[in-house]
C-alpha positions in Angstrom: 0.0 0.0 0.0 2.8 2.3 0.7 6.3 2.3 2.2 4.7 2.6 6.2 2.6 0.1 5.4 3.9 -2.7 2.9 0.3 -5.3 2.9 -1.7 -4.9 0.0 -5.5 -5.0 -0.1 -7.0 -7.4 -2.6 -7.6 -5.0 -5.4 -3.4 -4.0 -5.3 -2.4 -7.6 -4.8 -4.6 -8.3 -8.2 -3.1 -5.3 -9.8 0.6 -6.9 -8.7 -0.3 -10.2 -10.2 -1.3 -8.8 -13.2 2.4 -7.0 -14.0 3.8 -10.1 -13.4 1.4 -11.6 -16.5 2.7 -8.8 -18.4 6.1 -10.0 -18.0 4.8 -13.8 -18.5 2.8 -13.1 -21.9 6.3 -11.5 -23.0 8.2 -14.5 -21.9 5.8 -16.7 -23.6 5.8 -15.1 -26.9 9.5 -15.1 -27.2 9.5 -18.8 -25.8 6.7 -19.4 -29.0 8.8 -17.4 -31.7 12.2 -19.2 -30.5 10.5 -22.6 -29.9 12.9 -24.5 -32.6 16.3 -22.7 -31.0 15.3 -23.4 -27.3 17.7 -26.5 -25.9 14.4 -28.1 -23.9 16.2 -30.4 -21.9 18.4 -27.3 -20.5 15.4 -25.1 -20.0 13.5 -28.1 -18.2 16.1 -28.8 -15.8 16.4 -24.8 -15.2 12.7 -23.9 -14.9 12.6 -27.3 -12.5 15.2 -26.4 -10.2 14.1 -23.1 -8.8 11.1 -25.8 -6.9 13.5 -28.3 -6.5 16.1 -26.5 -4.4 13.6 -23.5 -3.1 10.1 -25.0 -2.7 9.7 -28.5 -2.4 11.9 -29.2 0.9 9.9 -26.4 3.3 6.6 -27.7 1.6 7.6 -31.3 2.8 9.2 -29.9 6.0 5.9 -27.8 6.3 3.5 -30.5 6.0 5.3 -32.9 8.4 5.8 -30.0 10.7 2.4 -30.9 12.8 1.7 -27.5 13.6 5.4 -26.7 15.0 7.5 -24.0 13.5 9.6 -25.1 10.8 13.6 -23.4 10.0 14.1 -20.2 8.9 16.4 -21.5 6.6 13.4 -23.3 4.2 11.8 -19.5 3.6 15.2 -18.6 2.8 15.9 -21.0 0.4 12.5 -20.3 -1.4 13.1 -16.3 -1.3 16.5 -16.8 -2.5 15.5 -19.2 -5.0 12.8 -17.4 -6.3 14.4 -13.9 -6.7 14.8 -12.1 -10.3 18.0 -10.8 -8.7 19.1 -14.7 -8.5 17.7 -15.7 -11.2 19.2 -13.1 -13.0 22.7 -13.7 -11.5 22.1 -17.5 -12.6 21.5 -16.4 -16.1 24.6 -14.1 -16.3 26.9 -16.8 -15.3 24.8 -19.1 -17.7 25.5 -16.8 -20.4 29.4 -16.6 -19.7 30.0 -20.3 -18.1 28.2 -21.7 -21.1 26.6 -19.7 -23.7 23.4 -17.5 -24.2 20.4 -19.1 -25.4 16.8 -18.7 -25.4 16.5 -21.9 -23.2 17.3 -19.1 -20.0 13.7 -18.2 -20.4 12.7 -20.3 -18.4 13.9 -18.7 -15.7 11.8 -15.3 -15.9 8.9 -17.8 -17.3 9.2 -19.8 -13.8 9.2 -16.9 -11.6 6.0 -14.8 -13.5 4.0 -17.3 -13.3 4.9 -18.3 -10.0 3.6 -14.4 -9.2 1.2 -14.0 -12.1 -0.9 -17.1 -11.8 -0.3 -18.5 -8.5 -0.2 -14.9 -6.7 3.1 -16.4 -4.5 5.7 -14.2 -3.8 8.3 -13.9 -1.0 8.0 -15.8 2.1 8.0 -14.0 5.5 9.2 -15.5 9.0 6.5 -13.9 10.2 3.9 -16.2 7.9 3.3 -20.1 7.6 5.5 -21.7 5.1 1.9 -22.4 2.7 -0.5 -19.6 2.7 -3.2 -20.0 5.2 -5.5 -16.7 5.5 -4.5 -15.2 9.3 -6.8 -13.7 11.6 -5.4 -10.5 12.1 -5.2 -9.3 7.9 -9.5 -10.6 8.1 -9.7 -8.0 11.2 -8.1 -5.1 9.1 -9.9 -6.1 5.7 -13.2 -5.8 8.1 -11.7 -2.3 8.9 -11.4 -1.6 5.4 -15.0 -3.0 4.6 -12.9 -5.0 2.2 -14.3 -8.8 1.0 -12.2 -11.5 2.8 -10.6 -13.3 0.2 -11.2 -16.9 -0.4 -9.0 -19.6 1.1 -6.0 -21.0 -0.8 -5.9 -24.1 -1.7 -7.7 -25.5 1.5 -11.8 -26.8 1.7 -11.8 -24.4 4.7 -9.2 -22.6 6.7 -6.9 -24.5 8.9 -5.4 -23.1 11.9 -2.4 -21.1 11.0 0.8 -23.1 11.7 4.3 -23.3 10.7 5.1 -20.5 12.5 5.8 -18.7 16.0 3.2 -15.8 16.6 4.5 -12.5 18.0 3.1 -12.9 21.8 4.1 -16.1 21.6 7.8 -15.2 20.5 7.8 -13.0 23.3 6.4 -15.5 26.0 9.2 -18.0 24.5 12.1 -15.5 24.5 11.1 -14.6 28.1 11.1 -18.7 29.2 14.2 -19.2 27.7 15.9 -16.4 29.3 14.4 -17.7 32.6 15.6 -21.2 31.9 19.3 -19.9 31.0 19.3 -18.3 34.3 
C-alpha cells in the first residue's frame, strides 16, 4: 500500500499479479517465436530447479511439521531461490559459463507465473510456510470494509501453523531467558 505500510488490499495484490502476467505473456511469446532454438532439456532442468532446491523441501518440511515452526532456513531458500535478482545472477553466469540461449527463459517464465498465476511471492518468518488466511489481515480487511478473500488451496481454513506468533515469541524468549538463568 505504501512504504509505512507494505500489505496490499485485494484489489493492489490483483493489480501486482497482473504486471507479473505482463512480464509472463512476453516471456511466452519469445518462448513461442524461438521454440525451434530453445535446448528443452536445459530449459526443463532450469525452470525445474528453482522448486526443486527453493520449494519443495519447506513444503515437505511444512506439511510434516504438525503444527510446529519449521527453520528459517526453508523460507530462505524459497526467497532466494525465487528472486529475479538470483535468477538473473544464474543467467549471467549461464550466459558466460556456457553460452546465451533462449532456453534461459525459463527462468523469468518460472518466476511470472509463480507471481502472475499463483499470486506467490516472497515468504515471510512472520507467515506459515503455505498460505493459510491469518486472523489478524480478516480483522483489518473488516476495517477496510474490504471482502475476505477466499482460502487458498484449503476446503476451509486451517489453523495457522508453521510458525511462531509474536506474543508467543515473546512468551518464549522470556522462558528461555528464565531457563538460562
Amino acid at each position: 500500500m505504501d512504504q509505512a505500510n507494505p500489505f496490499e488490499t485485494p484489489r493492489t495484490y490483483a493489480l501486482h499479479r497482473a504486471e507479473y502476467l505482463v512480464g509472463l505473456a512476453v516471456t511466452t511469446g519469445l518462448i513461442i517465436a524461438h521454440w525451434g532454438e530453445i535446448r528443452w532439456w536445459a530449459a526443463a532442468a532450469l525452470f525445474v530447479y528453482i522448486d526443486v532446491i527453493g520449494y519443495i523441501p519447506g513444503a515437505i518440511a511444512f506439511r510434516r511439521s504438525g503444527g510446529r515452526p519449521i527453520s528459517k532456513a526453508y523460507y530462505v531458500l524459497y526467497n532466494v531461490m525465487h528472486s529475479l535478482i538470483t535468477q538473473g545472477a544464474v543467467a549471467a553466469l549461464w550466459c558466460w559459463l556456457v553460452e546465451p540461449e533462449w532456453a534461459l527463459l525459463a527462468l523469468p517464465f518460472h518466476l511470472f507465473g509463480d507471481r502472475g498465476l499463483f499470486g506467490n511471492f516472497m515468504k515471510s518468518f512472520a507467515l506459515p510456510f503455505e498460505p493459510v488466511r491469518q486472523p489478524g489481515y480478516l480483522k483489518l480487511l473488516d476495517d477496510l470494509g474490504l471482502k475476505h478473500p477466499r482460502p487458498v488451496g484449503h476446503a476451509t481454513d486451517p489453523v495457522p501453523v508453521g510458525h511462531i506468533p509474536a506474543a508467543h515469541r515473546l512468551t518464549a524468549a522470556a522462558a528461555q531467558k528464565e531457563a538460562a538463568r
